[in-house]
C-alpha positions as CSV (number, residue, x, y, z in Angstrom):
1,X,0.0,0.0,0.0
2,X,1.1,3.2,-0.9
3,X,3.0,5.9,1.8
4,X,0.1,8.3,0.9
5,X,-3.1,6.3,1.2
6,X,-6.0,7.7,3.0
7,X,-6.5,4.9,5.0
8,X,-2.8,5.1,6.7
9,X,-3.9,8.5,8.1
10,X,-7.7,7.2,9.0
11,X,-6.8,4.3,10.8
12,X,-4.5,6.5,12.8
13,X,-7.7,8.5,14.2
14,X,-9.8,5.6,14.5
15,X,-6.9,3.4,16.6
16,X,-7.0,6.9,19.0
17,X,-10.8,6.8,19.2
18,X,-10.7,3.6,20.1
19,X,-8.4,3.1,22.6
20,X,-10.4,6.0,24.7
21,X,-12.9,4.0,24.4
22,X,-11.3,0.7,26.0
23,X,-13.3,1.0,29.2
24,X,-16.6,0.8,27.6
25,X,-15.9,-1.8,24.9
26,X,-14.1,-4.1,28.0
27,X,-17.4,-3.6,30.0
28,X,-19.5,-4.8,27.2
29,X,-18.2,-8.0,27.5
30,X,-17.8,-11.0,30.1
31,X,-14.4,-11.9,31.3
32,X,-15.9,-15.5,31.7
33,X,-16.3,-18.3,28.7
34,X,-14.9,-18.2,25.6
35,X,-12.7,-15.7,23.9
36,X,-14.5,-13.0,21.7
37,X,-13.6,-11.3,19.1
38,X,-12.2,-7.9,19.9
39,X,-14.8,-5.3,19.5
40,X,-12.2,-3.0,17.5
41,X,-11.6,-5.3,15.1
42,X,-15.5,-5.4,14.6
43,X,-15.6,-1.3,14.2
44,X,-13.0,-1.2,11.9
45,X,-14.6,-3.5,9.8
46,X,-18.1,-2.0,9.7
47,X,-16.1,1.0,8.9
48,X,-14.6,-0.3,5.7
49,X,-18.0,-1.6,4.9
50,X,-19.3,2.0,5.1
51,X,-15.9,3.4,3.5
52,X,-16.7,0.7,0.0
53,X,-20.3,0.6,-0.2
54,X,-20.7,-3.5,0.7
55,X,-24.3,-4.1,1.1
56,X,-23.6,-7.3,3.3
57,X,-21.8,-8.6,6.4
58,X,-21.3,-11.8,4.1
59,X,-19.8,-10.2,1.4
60,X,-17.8,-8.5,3.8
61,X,-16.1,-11.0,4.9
62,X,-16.1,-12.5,1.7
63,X,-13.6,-9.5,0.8
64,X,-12.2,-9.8,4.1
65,X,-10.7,-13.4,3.0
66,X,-8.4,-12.0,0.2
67,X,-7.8,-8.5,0.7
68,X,-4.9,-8.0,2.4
69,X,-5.6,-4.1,2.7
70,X,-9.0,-5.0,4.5
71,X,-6.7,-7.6,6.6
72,X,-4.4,-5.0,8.0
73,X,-7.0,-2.2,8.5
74,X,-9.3,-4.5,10.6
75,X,-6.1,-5.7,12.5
76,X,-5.6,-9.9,11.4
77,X,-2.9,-11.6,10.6
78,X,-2.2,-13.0,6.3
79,X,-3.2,-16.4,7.8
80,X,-6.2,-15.5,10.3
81,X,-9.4,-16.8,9.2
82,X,-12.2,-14.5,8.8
83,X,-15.1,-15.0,10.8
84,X,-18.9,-16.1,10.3
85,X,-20.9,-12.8,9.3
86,X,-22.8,-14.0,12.2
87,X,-20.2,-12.3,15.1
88,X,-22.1,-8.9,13.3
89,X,-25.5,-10.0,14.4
90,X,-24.1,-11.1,18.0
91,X,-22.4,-8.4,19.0
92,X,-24.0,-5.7,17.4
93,X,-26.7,-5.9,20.7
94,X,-23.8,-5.0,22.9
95,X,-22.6,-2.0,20.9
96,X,-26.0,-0.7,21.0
97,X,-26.4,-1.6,24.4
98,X,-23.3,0.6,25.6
99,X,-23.9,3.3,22.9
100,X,-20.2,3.1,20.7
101,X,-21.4,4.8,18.1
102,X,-22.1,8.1,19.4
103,X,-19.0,7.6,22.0
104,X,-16.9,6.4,18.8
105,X,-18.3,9.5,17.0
106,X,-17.4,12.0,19.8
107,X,-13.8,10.7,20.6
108,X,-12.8,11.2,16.8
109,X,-14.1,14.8,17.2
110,X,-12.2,14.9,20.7
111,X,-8.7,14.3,19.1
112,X,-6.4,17.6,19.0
113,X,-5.2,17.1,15.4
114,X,-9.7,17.4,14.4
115,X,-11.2,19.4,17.6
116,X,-8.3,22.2,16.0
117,X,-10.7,22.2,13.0
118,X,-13.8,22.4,14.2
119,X,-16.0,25.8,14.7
120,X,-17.4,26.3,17.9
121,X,-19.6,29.4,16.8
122,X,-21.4,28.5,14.3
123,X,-23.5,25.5,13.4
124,X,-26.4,24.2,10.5
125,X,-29.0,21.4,11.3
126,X,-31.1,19.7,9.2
127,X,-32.8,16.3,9.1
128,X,-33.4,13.7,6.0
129,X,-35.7,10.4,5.4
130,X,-33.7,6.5,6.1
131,X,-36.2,4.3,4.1
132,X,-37.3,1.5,6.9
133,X,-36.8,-2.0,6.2
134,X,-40.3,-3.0,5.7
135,X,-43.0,-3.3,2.8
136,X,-46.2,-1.3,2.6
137,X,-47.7,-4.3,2.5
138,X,-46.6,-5.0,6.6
139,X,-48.8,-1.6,7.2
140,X,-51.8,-3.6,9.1
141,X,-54.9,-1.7,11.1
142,X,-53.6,-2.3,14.8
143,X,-57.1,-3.0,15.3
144,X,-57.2,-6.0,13.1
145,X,-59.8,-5.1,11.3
146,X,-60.5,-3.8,7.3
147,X,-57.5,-5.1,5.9
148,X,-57.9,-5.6,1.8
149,X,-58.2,-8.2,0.5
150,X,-55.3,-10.2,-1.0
151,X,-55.3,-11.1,-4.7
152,X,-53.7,-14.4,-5.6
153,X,-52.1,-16.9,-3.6
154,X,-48.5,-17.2,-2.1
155,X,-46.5,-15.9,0.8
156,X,-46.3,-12.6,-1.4
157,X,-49.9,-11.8,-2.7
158,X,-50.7,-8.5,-4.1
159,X,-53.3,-6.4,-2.4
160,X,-55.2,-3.4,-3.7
161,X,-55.3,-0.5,-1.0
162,X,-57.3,1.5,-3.0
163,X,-59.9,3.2,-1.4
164,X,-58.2,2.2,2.1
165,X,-57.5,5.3,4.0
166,X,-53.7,4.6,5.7
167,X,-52.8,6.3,8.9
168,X,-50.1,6.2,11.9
169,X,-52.9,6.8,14.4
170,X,-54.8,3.5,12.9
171,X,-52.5,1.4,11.4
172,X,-48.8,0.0,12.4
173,X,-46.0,-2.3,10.2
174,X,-45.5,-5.5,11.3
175,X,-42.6,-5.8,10.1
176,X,-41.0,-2.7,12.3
177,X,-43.4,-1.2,14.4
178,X,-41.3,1.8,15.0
179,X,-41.3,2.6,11.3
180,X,-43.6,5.4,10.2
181,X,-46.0,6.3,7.9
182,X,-44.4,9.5,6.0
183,X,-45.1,12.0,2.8
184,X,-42.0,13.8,1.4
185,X,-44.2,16.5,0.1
186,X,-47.4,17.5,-1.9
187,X,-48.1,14.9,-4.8
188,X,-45.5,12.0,-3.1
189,X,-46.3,8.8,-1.6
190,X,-46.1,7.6,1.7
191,X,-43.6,5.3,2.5
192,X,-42.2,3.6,5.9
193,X,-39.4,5.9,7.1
194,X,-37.2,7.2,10.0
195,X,-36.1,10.5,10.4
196,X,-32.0,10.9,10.8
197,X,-30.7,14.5,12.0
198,X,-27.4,16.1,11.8
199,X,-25.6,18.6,13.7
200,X,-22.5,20.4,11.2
201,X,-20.1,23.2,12.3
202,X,-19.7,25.3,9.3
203,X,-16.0,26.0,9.1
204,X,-15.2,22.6,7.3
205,X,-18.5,20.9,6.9
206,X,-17.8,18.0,9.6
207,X,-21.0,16.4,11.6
208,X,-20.5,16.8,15.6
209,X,-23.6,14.9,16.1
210,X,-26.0,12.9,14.7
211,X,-29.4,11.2,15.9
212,X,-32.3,9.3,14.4
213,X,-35.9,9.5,15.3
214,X,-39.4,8.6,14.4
215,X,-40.8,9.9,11.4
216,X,-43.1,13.2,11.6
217,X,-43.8,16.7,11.4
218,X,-42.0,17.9,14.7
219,X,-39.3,15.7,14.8
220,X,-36.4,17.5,12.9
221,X,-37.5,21.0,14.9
222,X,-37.4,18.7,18.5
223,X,-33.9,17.5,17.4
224,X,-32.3,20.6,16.7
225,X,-33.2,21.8,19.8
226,X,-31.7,18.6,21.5
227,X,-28.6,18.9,19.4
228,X,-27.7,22.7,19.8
229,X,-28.6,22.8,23.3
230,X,-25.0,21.3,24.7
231,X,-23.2,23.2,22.2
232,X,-25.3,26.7,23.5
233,X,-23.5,26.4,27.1
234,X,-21.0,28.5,26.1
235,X,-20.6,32.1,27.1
236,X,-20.2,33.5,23.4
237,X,-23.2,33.6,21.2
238,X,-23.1,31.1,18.1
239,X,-25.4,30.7,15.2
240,X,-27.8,27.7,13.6
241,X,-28.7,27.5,10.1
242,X,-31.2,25.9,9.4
243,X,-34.2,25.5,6.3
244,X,-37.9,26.7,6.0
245,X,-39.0,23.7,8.3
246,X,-37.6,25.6,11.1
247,X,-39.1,28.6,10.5
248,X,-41.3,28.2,13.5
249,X,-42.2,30.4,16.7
250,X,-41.7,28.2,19.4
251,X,-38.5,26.9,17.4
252,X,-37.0,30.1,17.0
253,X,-38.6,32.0,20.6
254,X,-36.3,28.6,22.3
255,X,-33.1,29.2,20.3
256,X,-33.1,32.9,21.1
257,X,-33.7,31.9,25.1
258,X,-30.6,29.5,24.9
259,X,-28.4,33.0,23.1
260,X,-28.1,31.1,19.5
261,X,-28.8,33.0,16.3
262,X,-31.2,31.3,14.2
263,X,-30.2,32.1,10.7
264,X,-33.3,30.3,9.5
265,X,-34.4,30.5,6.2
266,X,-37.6,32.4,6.1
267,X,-40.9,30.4,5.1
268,X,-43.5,33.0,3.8
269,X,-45.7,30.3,2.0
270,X,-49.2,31.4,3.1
271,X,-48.4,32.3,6.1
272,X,-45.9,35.0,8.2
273,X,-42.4,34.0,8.9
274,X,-41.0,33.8,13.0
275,X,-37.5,35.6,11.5
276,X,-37.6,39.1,12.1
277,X,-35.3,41.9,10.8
278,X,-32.5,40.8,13.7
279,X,-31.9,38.0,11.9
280,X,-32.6,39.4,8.0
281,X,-30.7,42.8,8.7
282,X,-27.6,40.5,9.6
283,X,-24.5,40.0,6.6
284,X,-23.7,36.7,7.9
285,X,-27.4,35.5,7.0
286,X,-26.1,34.9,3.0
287,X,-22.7,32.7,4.1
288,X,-25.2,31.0,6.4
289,X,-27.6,29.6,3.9
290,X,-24.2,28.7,1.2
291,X,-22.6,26.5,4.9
292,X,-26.2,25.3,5.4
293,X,-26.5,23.4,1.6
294,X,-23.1,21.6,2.9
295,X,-24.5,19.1,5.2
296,X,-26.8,17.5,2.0
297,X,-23.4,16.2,1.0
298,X,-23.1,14.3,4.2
299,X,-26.4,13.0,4.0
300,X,-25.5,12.0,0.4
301,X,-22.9,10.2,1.3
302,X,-24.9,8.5,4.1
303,X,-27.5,7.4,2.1
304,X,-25.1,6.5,-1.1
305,X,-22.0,5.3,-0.3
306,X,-22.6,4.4,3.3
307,X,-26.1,2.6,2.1
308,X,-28.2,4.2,4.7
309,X,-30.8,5.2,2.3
310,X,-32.8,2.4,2.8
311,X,-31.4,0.8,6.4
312,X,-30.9,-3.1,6.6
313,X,-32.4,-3.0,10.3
314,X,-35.0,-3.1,12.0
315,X,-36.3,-0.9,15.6
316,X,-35.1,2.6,15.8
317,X,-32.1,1.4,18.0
318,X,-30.7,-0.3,15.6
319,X,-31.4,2.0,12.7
320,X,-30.0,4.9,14.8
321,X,-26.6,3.1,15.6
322,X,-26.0,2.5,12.1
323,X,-26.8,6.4,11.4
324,X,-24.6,7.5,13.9
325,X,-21.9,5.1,13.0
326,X,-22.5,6.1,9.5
327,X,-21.9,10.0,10.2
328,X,-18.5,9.3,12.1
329,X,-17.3,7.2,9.0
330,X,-18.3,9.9,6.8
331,X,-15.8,12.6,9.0
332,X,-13.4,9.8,8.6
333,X,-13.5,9.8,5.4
334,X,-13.2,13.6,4.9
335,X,-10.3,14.0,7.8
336,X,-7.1,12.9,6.1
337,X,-8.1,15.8,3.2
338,X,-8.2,18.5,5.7
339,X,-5.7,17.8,8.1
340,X,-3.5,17.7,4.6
341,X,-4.8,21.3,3.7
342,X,-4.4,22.8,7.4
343,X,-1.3,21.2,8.3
């Protein structure tokens, strides 16, 4: 492998990030029965299956058998057998259970070499849709009752839902009950989603925290508030950007009590915007909303490359671990680039 390769310099960061978080990986695990397999190794796999866009654990350590790059990124020696996909499924409970990916995410951000290029003034939010793992055809009245009726036979029958009126209050998926009934927009269809939010300081685009919630109107406005909140502790005054959805009273009345700037995009559809001439009158407003159209291209690369656009999970636990662990492999990916430019 070359002197130069990105990977030299990520696995750098990521062996850091990891061994702060040796306490809480060794507490995820029994020191009785059989030896396990390191719970680093496991992260550094799932973070070359993010990094190369493998749809599988399988096929992961299908490539895991000849790849000798994969071999010494994950941390096994040229003769080491790879395991059974299975150790993903078996372990992953544990990571959720002690929360590594928002830890993992945190300590790379921690690290002097990134946290040097990181704005601590000024900040843009937005949220964007993870496709559930679950077919509209799981979407069942929790009642039981007026389901349509099924045309053909097999474990995979159509069904016509027209005429059937579809609602989160009155009907559920079987298949993920946390999944949610959700409409894009105006003239688009429904479809079983999650909601996953990020947090991005604008100096060099980077996500400093990321969270996934159930699917509705309020959600991305709730988790901006969550997000910003920590970050508004600080004596000096810093700014969120954010889109029209935020344009909202209550939204902008609590980001003004906590002293941060909402450099909110006015919404004047129909209706009279809660930004005010503070805001407007302001010359940062303009470089706000160019920083603000950054964070799509981490979403973009979540939902491309990272294959979170439609999840392989199942329960919002699950699908918000893989977010967040998604998000931190995404500032991995953009680190070795920066720390280049900045020295």
């Amino acid at each position: 492998m070359r002197r130069d390769h990105p990977l030299r310099r990520i696995r750098g960061i990521v062996n850091e990030a990891l061994a702060t978080l040796e306490q809480d990986l060794a507490a995820l695990y029994s020191p009785m029965g059989r030896p396990s397999i390191p719970p680093e190794k496991l992260l550094r796999a799932m973070l070359l299956q993010a990094f190369y866009s493998i749809r599988s654990e399988r096929l992961l350590m299908e490539r895991l058998e000849y790849d000798l790059l994969f071999r010494w990124f994950v941390g096994i020696g040229v003769d080491d057998a790879a395991w059974d996909h299975s150790v993903f499924s078996k372990n992953r409970d544990r990571l959720l259970e002690g929360d590594i990916a928002a830890k993992f995410l945190s300590a790379v951000l921690a690290q002097p070499k990134v946290k040097r290029l990181l704005s601590m003034d000024h900040f843009s939010v937005d949220g964007t849709l993870i496709e559930a793992w679950a077919s509209m055809k799981s979407v069942k009245p929790k009642d039981g009752s007026g389901e349509p009726p099924a045309e053909g036979g097999g474990r995979n029958a159509k069904a016509n839902f027209h005429g059937h009126k579809r609602s989160n209050d009155t009907h559920a998926s079987t298949t993920d009950p946390d999944a949610r009934l959700y409409r894009k927009g105006k003239g688009k269809e429904a479809k079983l989603c999650f909601m996953g939010h990020g947090l991005m300081e604008n100096r060099h685009g980077l996500l400093v925290d990321a969270c996934l919630t159930l699917a509705d109107g309020h959600a991305e406005r709730v988790a901006a508030l969550h997000m910003i909140e920590p970050r508004a502790e600080r004596p000096q005054a810093i700014t969120l950007g954010a889109d029209k959805a935020y344009d909202a009273e209550d939204v902008v009345n609590e980001l003004r009590s906590m002293r941060v700037t909402p450099h909110v995009a006015q919404n004047t559809s129909g209706r009279s915007s809660a930004i005010d001439g503070r805001t407007t009158r302001l010359a940062a407003m303009p470089s706000a909303s160019a920083s603000r159209k950054r964070i799509e291209e981490a979403f973009g690369w979540i939902k491309v490359v990272a294959g979170q656009h439609k999840t392989r999970f199942r329960g919002r636990d699950r699908v918000g671990w893989a977010f967040t662990f998604a998000a931190a492999a995404y500032n991995l990916v953009r680190l070795p680039k920066l720390m280049a430019e900045t020295g």
